[in-house]
Each structure stands twice: as C-alpha cells, then as structure tokens.
C-alpha positions as CSV (number, residue, x, y, z in Angstrom):
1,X,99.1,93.9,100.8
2,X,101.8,93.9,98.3
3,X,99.7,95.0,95.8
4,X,98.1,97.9,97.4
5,X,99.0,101.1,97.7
6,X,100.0,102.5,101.1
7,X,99.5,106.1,102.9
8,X,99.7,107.6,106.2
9,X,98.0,110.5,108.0
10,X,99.7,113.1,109.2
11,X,98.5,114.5,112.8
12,X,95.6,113.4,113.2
13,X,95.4,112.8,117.2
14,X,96.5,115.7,119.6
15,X,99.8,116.3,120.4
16,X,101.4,113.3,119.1
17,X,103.1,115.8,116.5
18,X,104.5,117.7,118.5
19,X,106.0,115.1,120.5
20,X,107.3,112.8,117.3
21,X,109.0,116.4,116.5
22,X,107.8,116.9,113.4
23,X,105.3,120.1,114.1
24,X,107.8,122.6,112.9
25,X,107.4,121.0,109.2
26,X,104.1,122.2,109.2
27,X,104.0,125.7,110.6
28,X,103.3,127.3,107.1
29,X,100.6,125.0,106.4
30,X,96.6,126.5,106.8
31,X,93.8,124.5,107.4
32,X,90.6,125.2,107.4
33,X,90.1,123.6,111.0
34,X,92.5,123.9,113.9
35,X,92.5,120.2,114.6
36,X,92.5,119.1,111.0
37,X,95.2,116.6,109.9
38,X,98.7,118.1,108.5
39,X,98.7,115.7,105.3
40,X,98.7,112.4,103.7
41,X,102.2,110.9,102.6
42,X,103.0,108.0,100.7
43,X,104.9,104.5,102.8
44,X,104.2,102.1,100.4
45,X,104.0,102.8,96.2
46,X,104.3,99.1,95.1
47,X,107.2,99.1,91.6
48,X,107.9,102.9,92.3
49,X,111.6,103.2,91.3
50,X,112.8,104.7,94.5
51,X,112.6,103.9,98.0
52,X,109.0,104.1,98.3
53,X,108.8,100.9,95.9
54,X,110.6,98.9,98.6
55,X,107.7,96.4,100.3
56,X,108.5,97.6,103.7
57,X,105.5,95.1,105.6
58,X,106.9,93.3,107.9
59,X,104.7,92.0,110.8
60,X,107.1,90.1,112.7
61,X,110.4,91.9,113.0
62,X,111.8,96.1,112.6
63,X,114.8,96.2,110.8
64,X,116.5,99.3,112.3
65,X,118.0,101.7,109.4
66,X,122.0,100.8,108.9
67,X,123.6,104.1,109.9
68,X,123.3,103.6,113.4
69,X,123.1,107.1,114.2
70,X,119.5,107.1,113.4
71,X,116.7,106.9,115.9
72,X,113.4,104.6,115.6
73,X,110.1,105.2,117.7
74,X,107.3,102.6,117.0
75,X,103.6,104.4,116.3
76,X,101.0,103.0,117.0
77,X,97.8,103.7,114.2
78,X,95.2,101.8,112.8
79,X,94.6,101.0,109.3
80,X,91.9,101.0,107.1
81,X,91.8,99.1,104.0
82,X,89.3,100.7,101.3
83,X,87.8,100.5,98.4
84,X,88.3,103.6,96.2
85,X,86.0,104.9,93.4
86,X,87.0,107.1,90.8
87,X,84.7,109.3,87.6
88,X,85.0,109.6,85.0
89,X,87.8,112.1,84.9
90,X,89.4,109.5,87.3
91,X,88.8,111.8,90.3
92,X,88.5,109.8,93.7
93,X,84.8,110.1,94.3
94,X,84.4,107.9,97.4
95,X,86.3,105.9,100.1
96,X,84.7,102.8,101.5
97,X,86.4,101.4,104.4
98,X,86.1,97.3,104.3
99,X,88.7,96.0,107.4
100,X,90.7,97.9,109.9
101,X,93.5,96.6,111.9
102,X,96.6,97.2,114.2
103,X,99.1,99.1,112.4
104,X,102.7,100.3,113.2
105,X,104.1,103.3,111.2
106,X,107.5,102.8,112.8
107,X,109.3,106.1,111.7
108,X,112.9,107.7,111.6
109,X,113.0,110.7,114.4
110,X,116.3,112.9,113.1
111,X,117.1,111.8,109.6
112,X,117.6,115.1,107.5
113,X,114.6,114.6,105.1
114,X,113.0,116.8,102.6
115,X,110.2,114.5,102.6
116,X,108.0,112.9,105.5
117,X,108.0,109.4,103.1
118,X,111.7,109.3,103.6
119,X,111.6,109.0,107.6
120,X,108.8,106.4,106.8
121,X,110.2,103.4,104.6
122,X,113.4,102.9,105.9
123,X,114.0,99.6,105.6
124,X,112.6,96.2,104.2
125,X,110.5,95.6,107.7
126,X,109.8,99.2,109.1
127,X,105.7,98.4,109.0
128,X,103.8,95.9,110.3
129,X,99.7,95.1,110.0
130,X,97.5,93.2,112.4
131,X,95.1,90.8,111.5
132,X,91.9,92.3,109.5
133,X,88.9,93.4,111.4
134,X,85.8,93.5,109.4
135,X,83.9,96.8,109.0
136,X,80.1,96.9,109.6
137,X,79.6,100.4,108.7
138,X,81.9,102.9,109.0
139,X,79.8,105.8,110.6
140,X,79.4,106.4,114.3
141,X,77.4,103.7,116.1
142,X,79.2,101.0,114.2
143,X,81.7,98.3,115.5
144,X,84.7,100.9,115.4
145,X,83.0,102.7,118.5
146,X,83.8,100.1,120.5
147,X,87.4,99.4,120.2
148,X,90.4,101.5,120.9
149,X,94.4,100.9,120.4
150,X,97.2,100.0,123.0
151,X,100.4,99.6,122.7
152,X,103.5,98.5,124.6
153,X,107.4,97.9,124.4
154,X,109.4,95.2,126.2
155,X,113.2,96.2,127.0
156,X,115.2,94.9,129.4
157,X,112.6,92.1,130.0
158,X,109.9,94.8,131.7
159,X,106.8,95.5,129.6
160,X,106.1,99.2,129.4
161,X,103.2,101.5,128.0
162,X,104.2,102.8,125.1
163,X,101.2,104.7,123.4
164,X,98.7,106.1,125.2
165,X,95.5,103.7,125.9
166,X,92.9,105.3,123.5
167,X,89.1,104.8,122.1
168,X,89.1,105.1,118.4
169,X,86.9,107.7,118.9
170,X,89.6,109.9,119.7
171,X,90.8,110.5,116.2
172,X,90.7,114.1,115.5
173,X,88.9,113.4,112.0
174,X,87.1,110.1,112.1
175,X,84.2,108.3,110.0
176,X,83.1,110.2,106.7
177,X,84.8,113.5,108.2
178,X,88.3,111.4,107.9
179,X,87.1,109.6,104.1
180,X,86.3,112.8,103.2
181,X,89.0,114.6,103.9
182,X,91.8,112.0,102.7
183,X,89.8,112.0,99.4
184,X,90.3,115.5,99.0
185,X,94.5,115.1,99.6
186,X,94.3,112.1,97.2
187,X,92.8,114.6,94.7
188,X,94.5,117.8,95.2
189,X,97.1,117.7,97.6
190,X,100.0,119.4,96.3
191,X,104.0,118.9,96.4
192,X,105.0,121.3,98.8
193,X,107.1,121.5,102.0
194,X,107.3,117.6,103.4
195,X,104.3,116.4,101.7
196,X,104.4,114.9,97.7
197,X,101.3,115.4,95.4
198,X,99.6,112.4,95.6
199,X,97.6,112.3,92.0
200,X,100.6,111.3,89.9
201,X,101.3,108.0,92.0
202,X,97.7,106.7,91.1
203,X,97.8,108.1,87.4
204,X,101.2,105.8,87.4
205,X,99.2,102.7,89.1
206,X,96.2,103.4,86.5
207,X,94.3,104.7,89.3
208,X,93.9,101.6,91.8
209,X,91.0,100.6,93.3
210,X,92.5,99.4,97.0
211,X,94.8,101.5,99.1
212,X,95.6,101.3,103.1
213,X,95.3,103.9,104.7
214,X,97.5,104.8,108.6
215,X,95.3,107.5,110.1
216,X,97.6,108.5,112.6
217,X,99.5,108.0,115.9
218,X,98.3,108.0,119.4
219,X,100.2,110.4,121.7
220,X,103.1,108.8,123.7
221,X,103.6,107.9,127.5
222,X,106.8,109.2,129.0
223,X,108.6,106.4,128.5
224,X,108.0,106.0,124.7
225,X,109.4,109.6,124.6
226,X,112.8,109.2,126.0
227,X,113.6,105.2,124.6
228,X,114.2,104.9,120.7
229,X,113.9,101.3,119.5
230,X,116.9,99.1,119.9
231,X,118.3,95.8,118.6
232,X,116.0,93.1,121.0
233,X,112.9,95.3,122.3
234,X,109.7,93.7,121.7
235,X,107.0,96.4,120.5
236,X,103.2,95.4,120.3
237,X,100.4,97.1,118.9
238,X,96.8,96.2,120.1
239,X,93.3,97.4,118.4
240,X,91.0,95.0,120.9
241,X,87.3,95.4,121.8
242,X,86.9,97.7,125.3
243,X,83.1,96.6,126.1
244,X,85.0,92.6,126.0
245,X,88.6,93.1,127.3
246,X,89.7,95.5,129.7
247,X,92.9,97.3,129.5
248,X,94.3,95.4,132.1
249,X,93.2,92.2,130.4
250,X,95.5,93.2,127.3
251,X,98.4,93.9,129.6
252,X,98.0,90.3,131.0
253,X,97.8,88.7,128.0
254,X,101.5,89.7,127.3
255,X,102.9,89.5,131.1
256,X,101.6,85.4,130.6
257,X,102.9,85.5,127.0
258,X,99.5,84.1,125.8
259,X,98.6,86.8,122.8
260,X,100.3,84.9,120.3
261,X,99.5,81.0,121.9
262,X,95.6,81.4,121.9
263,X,93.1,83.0,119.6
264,X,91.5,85.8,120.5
265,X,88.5,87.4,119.0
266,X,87.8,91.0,118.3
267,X,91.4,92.1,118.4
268,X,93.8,92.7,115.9
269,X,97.4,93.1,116.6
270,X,100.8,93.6,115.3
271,X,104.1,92.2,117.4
272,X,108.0,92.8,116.2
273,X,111.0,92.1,117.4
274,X,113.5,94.8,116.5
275,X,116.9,94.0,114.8
C-alpha cells in the first residue's frame, strides 16, 4: 500500500454530503447527472513533498490531529484496488478493479481548508484498509452484489451504529458507470474550488499502474452525527457477505469480542482505536 497511489470519491452515496457538511463546497459544480459524484481528491501521493506524501495507513489505531480543536468523524467506504492502463499519450484508458476491502476515510469536519485533501491526511494514522477481498468480475451479478458495509463505534463501553447498514449496491455510481467516471476525473479533472487536477500527480509518479480508490461514505445514523471521535473510542468498519452473515451476526461478533480471535471468511474489516 505504500507504494500506491491513493484517492477518494467525493459524494457518491445520498446524503452523506450533506451531513459530513461539506455540500456547500460544491454548489458551483455541474454535473451532467443529479446523483453524479462531486470529485476525486487525492489522501495518499506516496514522496509528494507536502502533507499528501505522509503514509497516513494505519489499520490499527486514528491518531487525532494535535490542535485539539479539531473534530474527527470515521467514514465508512470501501476500496478498490485497480489496475490502471494508460496510451500512448499516457491517457488512463481503463480501470480494472482486482480486490476491494473495508476502508475508513476518517476526515477533519471544521478545519479551514482550501482543499478537501487537507481535511483528509491529517495525521500519520487517519486511514485504515481491511483485509483484500478478491474480485470476480466487477459488473453486476458478480461477488460485490452480495456484500454490503457496516460500521460501528464503541464509547463509553456501548457499541453503537455508526454508518448506516448498506448493500454495495447502493453506491450512486457503481461497476463500469463508477470506473468510468473516475477515469474521466483522473484525466481531466481540473484544479478548481476544493478539488486539485489530478494528471500532474501521475505525470510526477511516471504514470503508475496501481492506485486505491475510496468510492465514498455511507450516510450516518444519529449517533454518528452528533459524537466526533475521541481519545479511546473503538471504531470498526465491516464489508461482510449478507446472503452468509446477517447484520445481527456482525453486531454479535463484536458484543463477544470474537472478530479479531477467529477467522472469518468473506469479510473484510478495518478496527482502530483512537488516540
């Protein structure tokens, strides 16, 4: 993961924008869909000589920001982790999608950015990835129908609901319509507002041939919305198989503290302690 280059969609399930605050950074922007995704921004430009080169994986601990006045919220995505294919003009021609996992995009709520990225990387453990789920076939009918992504936070000793419970299937933009549309921000996305152009990071990285992509958060329960993260909450992201494990089955697996004891298969997930 070091080695890879590392970018997040922006908006890409309903109303978890305008909940994370962040909706009024985009007013200005047209699409030519309603629900289309806001952006792509860069968390993770491996030797970059500025914040964004700062390896910011951590998948076992959130160090909070050190000005205390700032405030965390977890978000919980899943990655994909691609191939990418270039011409000869070194133009991204296609995406292929190889593993997808768990993924939190842990982000600063009222910094006073002009950039998305800067809310993003924040500190040498504000990310964390879940263990790699191989892709079939990235199209619908394949194994990403049948999983969806939970999440949770543990404060005061009580587990709560921290995401809402959702089938992948809910992403706005999703199988080739989502590969096709980050390939078209990789190419031609332009500085502009909170969003950087995107083409001079991979002309600087001689055009790489593996990136991860976040495509986006899920929309948060009540509680998520009101509780930023503090020094000792637990936070866990889930991406498990619905036809084998029931959402009640994931809650029980952390109320008897046996996600990280046994193995599990067809379930990828990411769980940090917050310092």
């Amino acid at each position: 993961m070091q080695e890879f280059l590392g970018f997040g969609v922006v908006g890409n399930f309903a109303g978890h924008l305008e909940q994370a605050g962040e909706s009024h950074s985009f007013i200005n922007m047209k699409s030519e869909e309603k629900d289309a995704p806001k952006g792509l921004f860069p968390f993770y430009i491996p030797y970059e000589n500025c914040y964004l080169g700062r390896c910011c994986i951590n998948n076992h601990k959130i160090i909070l920001p050190n000005d205390l006045n700032l405030k965390v919220q977890a978000e919980p995505e899943i990655a994909l982790e691609c191939d990418v294919k270039y011409d000869e003009k070194h133009l991204v021609t296609k995406l292929v999608p190889n593993f997808f996992m768990a993924f939190n995009d842990a982000s600063v709520r009222n910094l006073d950015a002009t950039k998305l990225s800067q809310k993003k990387n924040f500190s040498p453990a504000s990310k964390g990835i879940g263990q790699k789920l191989p892709i079939d076939r990235f199209v619908y009918g394949g194994v990403c129908n049948n999983f969806s992504i939970a999440s949770f936070l543990k404060y005061d000793n009580v587990w709560h609901v921290y995401g809402e419970n959702s089938k992948l299937l809910k992403y706005e933009f999703f199988y080739q319509k989502l590969l096709d549309w980050i390939k078209d921000r990789l190419n031609h996305q332009q500085d502009g507002d909170s969003l950087e152009a995107l083409r001079p990071f991979l002309e600087r990285h001689n055009f790489p041939t593996k990136m991860i992509f976040a495509i986006g958060a899920t929309p948060y329960m009540p509680f998520a919305q009101e509780h930023f993260l503090q020094k000792g909450d637990e936070v866990v992201i889930i991406a498990y198989n619905h036809l084998q494990y029931s959402f009640e089955k994931i809650q029980n697996l952390l109320e008897e503290d046996t996600l990280q004891t046994k193995e599990h298969a067809n379930l990828s997930y990411v769980y940090q302690i917050v310092e």
